[in-house]
N, C-alpha and C positions, 0 to 999 in steps of 0.2 A: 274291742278287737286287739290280741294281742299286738305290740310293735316295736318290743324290744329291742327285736336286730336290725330295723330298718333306724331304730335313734342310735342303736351301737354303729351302723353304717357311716351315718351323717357325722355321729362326732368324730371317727376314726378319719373321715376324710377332711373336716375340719379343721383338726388336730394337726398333720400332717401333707396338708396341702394337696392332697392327689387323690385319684380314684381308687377304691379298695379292690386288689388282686384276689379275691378269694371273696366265698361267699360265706357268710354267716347264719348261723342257728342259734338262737338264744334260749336260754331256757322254760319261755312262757312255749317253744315251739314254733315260733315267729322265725319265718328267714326273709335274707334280703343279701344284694350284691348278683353278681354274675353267676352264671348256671352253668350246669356241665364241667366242674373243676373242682378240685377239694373244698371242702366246706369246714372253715374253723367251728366249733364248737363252743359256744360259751354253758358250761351247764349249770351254771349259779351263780349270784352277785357277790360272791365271796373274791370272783376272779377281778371282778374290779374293784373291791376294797384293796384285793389285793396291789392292783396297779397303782390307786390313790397313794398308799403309806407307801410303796416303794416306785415310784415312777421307772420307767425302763426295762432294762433287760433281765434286774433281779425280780421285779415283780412278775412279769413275764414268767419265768422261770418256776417260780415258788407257783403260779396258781397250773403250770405245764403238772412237775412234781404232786401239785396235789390231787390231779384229774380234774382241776376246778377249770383247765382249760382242755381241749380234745382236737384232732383233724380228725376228718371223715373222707377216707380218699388217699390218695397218691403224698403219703408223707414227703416224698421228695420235691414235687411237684409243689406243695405247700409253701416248705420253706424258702424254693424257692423265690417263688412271687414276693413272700413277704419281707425276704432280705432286702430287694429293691425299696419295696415298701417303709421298712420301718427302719433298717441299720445302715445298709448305701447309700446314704444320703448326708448333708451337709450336717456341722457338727450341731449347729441351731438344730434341726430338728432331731436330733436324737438324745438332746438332753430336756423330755418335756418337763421334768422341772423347771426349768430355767421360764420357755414354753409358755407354762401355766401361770408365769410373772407379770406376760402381758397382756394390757388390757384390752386384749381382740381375742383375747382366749377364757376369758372370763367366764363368760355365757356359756361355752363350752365344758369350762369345767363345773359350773353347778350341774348342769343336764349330767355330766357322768358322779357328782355326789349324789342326785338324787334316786338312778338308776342306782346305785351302790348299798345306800340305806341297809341297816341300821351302819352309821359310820364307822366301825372298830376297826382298829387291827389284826385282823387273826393272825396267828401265831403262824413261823415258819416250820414247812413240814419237818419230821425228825430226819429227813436223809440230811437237812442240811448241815454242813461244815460248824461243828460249832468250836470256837478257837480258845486256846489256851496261850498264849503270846504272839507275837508278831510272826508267821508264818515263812513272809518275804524275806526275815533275816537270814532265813534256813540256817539255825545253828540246827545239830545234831537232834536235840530231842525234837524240834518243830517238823524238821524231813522224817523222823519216827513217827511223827500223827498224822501228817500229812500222807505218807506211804500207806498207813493203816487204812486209813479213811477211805482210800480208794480202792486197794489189792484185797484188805480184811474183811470181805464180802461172801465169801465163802466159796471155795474151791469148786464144786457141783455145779453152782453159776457160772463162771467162767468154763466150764468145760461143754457147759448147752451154748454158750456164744462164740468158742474162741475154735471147739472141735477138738478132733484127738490130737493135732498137732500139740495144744498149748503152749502156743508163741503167741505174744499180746503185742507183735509190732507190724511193720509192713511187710508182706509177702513176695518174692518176688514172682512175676508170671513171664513165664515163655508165649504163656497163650491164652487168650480173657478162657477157651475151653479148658482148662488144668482146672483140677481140684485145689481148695483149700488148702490141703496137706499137702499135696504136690508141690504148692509154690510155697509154701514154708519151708518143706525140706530143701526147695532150690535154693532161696532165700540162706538156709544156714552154711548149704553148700558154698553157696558164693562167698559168703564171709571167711569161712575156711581158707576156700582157697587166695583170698587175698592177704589172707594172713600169715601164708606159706605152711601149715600147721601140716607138724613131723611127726611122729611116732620119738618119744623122749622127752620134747616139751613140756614146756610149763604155759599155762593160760589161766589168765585170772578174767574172768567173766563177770564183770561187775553190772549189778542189775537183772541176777541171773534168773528173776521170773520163776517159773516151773522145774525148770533146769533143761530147758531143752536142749539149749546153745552147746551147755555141758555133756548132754549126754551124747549130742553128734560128735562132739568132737575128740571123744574117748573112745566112743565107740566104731567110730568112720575112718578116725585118725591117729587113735592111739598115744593120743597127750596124756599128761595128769593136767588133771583142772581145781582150780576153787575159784566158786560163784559165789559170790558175797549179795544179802538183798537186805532191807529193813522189814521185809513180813513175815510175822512169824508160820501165818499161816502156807502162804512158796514153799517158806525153809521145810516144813513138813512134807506137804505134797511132793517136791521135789526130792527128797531122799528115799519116800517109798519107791518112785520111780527109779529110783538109781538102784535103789535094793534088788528091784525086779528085774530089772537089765542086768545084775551082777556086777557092777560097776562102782561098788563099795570101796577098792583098793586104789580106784584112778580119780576119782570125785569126789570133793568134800564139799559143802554146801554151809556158809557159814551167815548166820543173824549179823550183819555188821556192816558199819559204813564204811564205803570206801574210803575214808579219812583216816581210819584205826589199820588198816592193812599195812602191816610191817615185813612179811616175810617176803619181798622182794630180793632176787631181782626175780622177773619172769619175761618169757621169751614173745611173750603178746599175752594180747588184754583185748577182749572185745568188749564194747559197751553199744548197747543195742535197746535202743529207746529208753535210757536211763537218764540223758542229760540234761533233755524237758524241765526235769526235777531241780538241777542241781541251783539256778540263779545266776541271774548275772552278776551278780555282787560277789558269788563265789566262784565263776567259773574258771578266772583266770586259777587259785587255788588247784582245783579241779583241774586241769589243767597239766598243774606242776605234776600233783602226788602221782598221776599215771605215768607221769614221765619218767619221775623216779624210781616205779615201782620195775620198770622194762630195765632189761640189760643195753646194752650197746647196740644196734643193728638191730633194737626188737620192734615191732609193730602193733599200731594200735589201728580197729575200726573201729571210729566213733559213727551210730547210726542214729542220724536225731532230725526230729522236725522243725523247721523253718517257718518262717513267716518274711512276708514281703519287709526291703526294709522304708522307711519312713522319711520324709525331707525330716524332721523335727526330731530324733531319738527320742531326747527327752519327753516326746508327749504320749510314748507310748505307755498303755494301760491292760493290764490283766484282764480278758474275758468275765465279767461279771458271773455268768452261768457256770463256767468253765471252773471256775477260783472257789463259788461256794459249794459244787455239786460234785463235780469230775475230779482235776488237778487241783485241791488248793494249795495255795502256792509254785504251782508251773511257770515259767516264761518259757516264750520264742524267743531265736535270737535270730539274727538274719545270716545266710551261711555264711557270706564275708567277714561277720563279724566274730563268728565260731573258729572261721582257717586262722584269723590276725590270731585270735588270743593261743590256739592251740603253738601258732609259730612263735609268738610271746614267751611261751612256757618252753620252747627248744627244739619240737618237732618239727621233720623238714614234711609240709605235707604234700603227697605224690599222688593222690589224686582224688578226684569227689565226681561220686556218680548220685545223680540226680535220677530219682524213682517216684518221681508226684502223682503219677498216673496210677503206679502199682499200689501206693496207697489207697484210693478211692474204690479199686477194685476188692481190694481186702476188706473195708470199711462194709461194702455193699453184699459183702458173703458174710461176716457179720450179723450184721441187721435180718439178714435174712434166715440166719440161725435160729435169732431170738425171735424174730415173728413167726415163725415156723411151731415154735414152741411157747409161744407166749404167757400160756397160764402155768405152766411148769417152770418157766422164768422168776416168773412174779413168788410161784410159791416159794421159790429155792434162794430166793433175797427179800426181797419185799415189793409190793405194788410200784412203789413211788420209784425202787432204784431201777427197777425195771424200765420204768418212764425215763429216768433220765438217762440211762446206756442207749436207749431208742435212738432219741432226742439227740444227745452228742454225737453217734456215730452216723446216723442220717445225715446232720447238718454238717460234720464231717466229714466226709464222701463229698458232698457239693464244695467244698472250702477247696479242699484238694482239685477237681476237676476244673473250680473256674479259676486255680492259680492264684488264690488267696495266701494257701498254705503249700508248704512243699519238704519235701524227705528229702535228705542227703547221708550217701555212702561216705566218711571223709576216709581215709586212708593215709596216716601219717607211719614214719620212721622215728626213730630214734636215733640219728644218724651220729658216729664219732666226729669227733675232731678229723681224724684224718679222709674223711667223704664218702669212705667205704657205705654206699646204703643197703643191698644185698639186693637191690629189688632190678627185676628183668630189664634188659634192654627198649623192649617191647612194651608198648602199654599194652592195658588190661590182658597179660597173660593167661591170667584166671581162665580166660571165657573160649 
């Protein structure tokens, strides 16, 4: 009789000390766990070879990427329970390596080598990150691979996920009823307007994605713009778009790190979900050269995601999933520690608006793109990347709503010597 998923049951709660939130299906066909609620998927013993040679969140991951693992049901709902399950929990049980050391876990772990058999390592899928130096240094060419890796997926895909807007950050909503495009167009609106952006201006758009930022703001506001990105494929797309708006003579769209940008000054700078990228090791840097790049009295919004911050800094760790699949090379920083360094580098910063909610809403229009289209996804990148945009924007959207993770608007000056900052009496005039 088959009884694969009721031994996968037993070890999983073994393993981890608790009851399994989700029911299981193995691949003999065999289930087991509680009914009526998603049902993880195991469809081969590839998925636990796969957990034996990587324990954790990489293995995870690699047999998610390879379809060697599956939900059946309410993706959100899923991950939910098994965050509890498997990642909220103390640091002992999420490092089962460690785990598998002692000798009450023993027996356990033959039961999961034998379900595993033949013992190999299969290879990891091809979406994943394969590295050419130390990524986390983020010198220049490492943010060049790393940017590829994630953007150089191909234009047709992002536009079945992201919509005609082509803005790949948070949105902002007036009303969970707005369209997609609606609260993106709000979303650039709002940055506009806390940027004061005139008709003669200069903006430098660093991170400029598609060029959306760029073209509202030529085209709304009547700046000149240059958006600078590391992808060569953006830099493409986004100058078609400029060609077809006519907006050839106000827009330049340049291949280049914001490190190389010389022709400063300019009258503001947005950066909008660019700094994810940059490190902490380089942020203070990052930091300086926008300051530098702004004239006197110019303005910068920096739009970036957050993470809670930690008694211990130091122990903080890059997303496993996150680093080989998504961002490699990404950090959070916590937003106090974004306003210190930005006021480090010389900006006086006037204010930070917190949007965590409008992210998960974006996240969840998203997902619902891609599963709406889901075999026209997979064709227009591949199976596995498909898998993992799923994957990270589902379990993103939950991050976001249960205050894991969080967006912030920062809004700094570039204020003189003598305190002139130009900005209203009034907060948030913008609105």
């Amino acid at each position: 009789m088959p009884d694969a998923a009721l031994r996968l049951k037993n070890l999983a709660e073994q393993l981890l000390g608790a009851p399994l939130p989700v029911r299981i299906r193995a691949w003999d066909g065999s289930e087991a766990g509680p009914p009526g609620g998603p049902t993880l998927v195991v469809r081969n013993r590839r998925a636990l070879r796969r957990l034996m040679w990587k324990p954790g969140e990489l293995g995870l991951a690699r047999a998610w990427v390879a379809g060697d693992l599956d939900v059946d049901g309410d993706l959100y709902a899923a991950l939910d329970r098994l965050a509890g399950f498997i990642w909220e929990r103390d640091e002992d049980a999420k490092n089962l390596r460690e785990s598998l050391r002692d000798p009450k876990f023993r027996a356990a772990a033959r039961t999961l080598v034998g379900l595993a058999a033949p013992f190999l390592p299969p290879p990891p899928p091809q979406e994943e990150m394969r590295r050419r130096g130390r990524l986390h240094l983020h010198t220049k060419g490492s943010d060049r691979q790393a940017i590829s890796h994630h953007y150089d997926v191909g234009n047709d895909f992002y536009e079945l996920v992201l919509g005609p807007s082509m803005v790949y950050s948070c949105a902002y909503w007036e009303s969970e009823d707005s369209t997609l495009e609606e609260a993106q167009r709000d979303k650039l609106e709002l940055i506009a307007r806390k940027l004061a952006l005139k008709p003669g201006m200069r903006l430098l758009d660093v991170g400029c994605g598609w060029g959306s930022m760029a073209i509202h703001a030529a085209r709304e506001h009547g700046v000149t713009v240059v958006g600078v990105t590391l992808s060569q494929e953006q830099a493409a797309y986004a100058r078609k778009r400029i060609a077809e708006e006519g907006l050839t003579d106000r827009v330049e769209i340049r291949v280049q790190d914001y490190r190389d940008v010389r022709d400063g000054p300019y009258d503001a700078i947005s950066s909008i979900g660019m700094a994810e990228h940059v490190g902490s090791e380089q942020y203070l840097e990052y930091a300086h050269a926008l300051h530098d790049l702004l004239k006197p009295g110019g303005r910068l919004l920096n739009h970036q995601i957050a993470r809670r911050p930690q008694t211990d800094e130091s122990t903080y760790e890059v997303d496993d999933f996150i680093d080989a699949y998504v961002f490699p090379g990404g950090e959070l920083a916590p937003v106090g520690s974004t306003v210190g360094l930005l006021e480090r580098a010389g900006f006086e910063v006037r204010d930070v608006e917190a949007i965590r909610e409008h992210y998960a809403l974006t996240l969840r229009r998203w997902v619902a793109n891609l599963e709406a289209r889901w075999k026209e996804g997979q064709r227009l990148t591949s199976p596995g990347r498909a898998r993992i945009w799923r994957l990270y924007m589902a379990a993103s959207a939950l991050s976001f709503e249960r205050n894991r993770i969080g967006v912030n608007q920062v809004l700094a000056v570039k204020t003189p010597e003598i305190g002139t900052s130009g900005m209203p009496l009034r907060a948030r005039a913008w609105q």
